[in-house]
N, C-alpha and C positions, 0 to 999 in steps of 0.2 A: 385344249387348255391344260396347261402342267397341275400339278398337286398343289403350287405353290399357288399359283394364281388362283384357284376357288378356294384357297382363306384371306381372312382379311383381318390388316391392323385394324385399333380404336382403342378410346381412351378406358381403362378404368373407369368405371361406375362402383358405387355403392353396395350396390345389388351383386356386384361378381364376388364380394367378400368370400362366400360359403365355396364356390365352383372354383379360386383360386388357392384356397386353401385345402382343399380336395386335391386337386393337383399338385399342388408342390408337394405334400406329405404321402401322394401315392408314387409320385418318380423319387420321392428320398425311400423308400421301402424299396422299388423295384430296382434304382443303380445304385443305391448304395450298400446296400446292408450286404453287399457277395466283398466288400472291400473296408467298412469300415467293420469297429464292434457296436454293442448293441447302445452303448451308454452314446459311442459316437452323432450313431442315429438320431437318439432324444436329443441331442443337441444342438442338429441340425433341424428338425421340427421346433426347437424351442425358438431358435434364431428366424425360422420363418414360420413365427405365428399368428394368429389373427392379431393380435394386437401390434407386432412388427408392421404385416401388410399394411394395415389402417395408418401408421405413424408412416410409412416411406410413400401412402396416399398423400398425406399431410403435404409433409416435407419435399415432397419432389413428384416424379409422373410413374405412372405404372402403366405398359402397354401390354394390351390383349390382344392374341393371335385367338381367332375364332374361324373355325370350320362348320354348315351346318348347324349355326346356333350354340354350337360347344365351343370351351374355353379348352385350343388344347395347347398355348403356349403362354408364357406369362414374361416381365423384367420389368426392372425398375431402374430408374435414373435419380440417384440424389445428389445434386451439387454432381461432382465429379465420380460418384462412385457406382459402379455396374453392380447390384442387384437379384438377387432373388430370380436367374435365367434356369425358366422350366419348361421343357418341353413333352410332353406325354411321351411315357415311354412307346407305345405301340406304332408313335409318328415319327421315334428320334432316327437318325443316318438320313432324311429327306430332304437338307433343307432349310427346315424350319428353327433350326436353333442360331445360324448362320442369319437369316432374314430381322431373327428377332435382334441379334446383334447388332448387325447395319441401321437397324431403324434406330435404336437406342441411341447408337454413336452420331447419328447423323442429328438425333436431338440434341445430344449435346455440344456439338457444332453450332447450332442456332442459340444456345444458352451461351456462348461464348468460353465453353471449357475447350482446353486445346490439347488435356492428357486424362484419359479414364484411368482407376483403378479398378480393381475385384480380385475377390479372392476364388481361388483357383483349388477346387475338389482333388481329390485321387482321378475319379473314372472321367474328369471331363477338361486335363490336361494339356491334353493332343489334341481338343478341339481348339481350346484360343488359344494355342500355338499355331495353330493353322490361321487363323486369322490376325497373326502379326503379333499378340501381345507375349512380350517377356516379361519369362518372371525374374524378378526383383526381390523377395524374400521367402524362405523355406520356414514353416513352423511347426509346432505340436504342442497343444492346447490338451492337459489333461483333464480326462472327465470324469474322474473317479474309478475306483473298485480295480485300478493299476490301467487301466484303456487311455488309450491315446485319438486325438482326432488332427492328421497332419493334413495341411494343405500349404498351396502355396500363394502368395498374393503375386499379381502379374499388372503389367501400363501397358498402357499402348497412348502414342502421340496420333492424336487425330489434327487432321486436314480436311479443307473442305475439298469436297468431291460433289461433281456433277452427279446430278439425280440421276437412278436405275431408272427408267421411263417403263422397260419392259414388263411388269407388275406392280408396283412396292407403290408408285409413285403417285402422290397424294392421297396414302390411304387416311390419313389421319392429320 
């Protein structure tokens, strides 16, 4: 059995509150901070904070990638827009942030969106370029004390596609 295959999608709960915000604030410390400044950081914690996660619960779906009873992936899907994509840093190059991708997109194939957006980090560029998305605009949001926080926002046009049967399929 691959890596991929003994985790498994599901839906957000209530209860993952504390274990998703663990994670997204421990991979915003671990990829970010060799790339961004410090103010950039708090920024990105502030943007995904408990009270974000609980509002994009609301507003749309959050799917968990769980291995062994651990939360080690996370994204969200609101209306048309990709989400809060984390992968533990100790699991990233596997896989799994690709997987978390395709499920997301493939939700919003069923919601009848036909173009995602998201916005698009320094260190995680070259991954949804590999998965098809251009980018579309370059920015730089200042965060005080002269620091910059640049990324870029990127689409991608989704199609519907035949289920991956091989793993992914019907986990959720």
């Amino acid at each position: 059995m691959s890596k991929l295959c003994s985790a498994h999608f599901r839906e957000y709960r209530v209860s993952d509150l504390e274990a998703v915000l663990s994670l997204v604030h421990h991979t915003i410390d671990v990829s970010y901070s060799s790339v961004y400044p410090v103010r950039a950081i708090k920024f990105f914690k502030d943007f995904h904070s408990e009270a974000k996660i609980i509002e994009r619960h609301q507003n749309g779906k959050i799917l968990i990638l769980e291995k062994d009873g651990k939360v080690i992936g996370t994204g969200s899907l609101v209306g048309s827009d990709i989400l809060c994509v984390f992968v533990h840093p100790r699991l990233q190059y596997q896989g799994y942030g690709k997987a978390i991708m395709k499920e997301l997109e493939k939700k919003a194939v069923l919601n009848a969106v036909s173009e995602v957006v998201l916005s698009v980090s320094l260190p995680s560029r070259r991954f949804y370029e590999s998965l098809g998305y251009k980018i579309t605009g370059s920015y730089s949001t200042d965060v005080g004390e002269g620091q910059q926080l640049n990324y870029w926002e990127a689409k991608k046009e989704l199609r519907e596609e035949m289920p991956n049967t091989r793993c992914w399929r019907d986990r959720l």
